[in-house]
C-alpha positions in Angstrom: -25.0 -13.1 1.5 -24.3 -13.8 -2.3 -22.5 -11.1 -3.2 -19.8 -12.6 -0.6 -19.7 -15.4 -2.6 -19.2 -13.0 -5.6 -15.5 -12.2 -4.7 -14.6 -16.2 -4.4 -11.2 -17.2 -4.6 -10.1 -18.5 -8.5 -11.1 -21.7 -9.5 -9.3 -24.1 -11.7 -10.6 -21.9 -15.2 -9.6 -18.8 -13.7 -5.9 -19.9 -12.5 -5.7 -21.3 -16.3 -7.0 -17.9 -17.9 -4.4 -16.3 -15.2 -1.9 -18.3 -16.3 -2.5 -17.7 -20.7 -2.2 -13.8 -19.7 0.5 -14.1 -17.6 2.3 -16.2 -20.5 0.8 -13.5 -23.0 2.0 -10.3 -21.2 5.6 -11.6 -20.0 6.3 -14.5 -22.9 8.0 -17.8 -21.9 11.5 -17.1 -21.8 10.6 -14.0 -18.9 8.5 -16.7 -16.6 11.6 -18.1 -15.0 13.4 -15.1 -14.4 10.2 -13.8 -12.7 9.6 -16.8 -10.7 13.3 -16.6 -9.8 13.0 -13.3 -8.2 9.9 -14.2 -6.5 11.5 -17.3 -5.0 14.3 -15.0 -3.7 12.0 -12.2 -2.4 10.5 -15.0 -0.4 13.1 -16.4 0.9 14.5 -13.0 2.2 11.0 -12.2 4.0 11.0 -15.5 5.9 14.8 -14.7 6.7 13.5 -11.2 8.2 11.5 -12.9 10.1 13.6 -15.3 11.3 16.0 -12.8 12.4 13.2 -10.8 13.9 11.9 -13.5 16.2 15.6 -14.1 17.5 16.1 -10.3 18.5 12.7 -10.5 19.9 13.4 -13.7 22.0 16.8 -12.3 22.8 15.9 -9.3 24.3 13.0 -11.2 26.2 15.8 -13.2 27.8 17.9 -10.5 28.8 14.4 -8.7 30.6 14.1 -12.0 32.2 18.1 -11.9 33.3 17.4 -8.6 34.2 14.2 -9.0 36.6 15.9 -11.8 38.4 19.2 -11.2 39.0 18.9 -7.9 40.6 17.2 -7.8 44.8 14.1 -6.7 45.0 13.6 -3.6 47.4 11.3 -3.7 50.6 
């Protein structure tokens, strides 16, 4: 059971750590166009989704059109 605990999620020293290298690797003038571009990547997946669910409930209400409208056969 420990070694479950031994792939944790960060902690408050470990997001700062994260945060130094992050800083280090990309510099400070690089951090804003990176969280730019993350923002906008999110924002497009949740739109896909969006759009998905609508042809999903769209083509559930024509099936349902469908199914009722037309006599059923005895």
């Amino acid at each position: 059971m420990a070694h479950i605990f031994l792939f944790s999620l960060p902690s408050g020293a470990e997001f700062i750590i994260l945060a130094l290298l992050i800083l280090l690797f990309f510099g400070g003038k690089k951090i804003p166009e990176l969280m730019k571009g993350l923002g906008k990547g999110v924002k497009s997946f949740k739109d896909g989704i969006t759009e998905a669910k609508e042809e999903i409930n769209k083509a559930k209400d024509e099936i349902d059109t469908d199914t009722t409208s037309k006599p059923s056969v005895n």
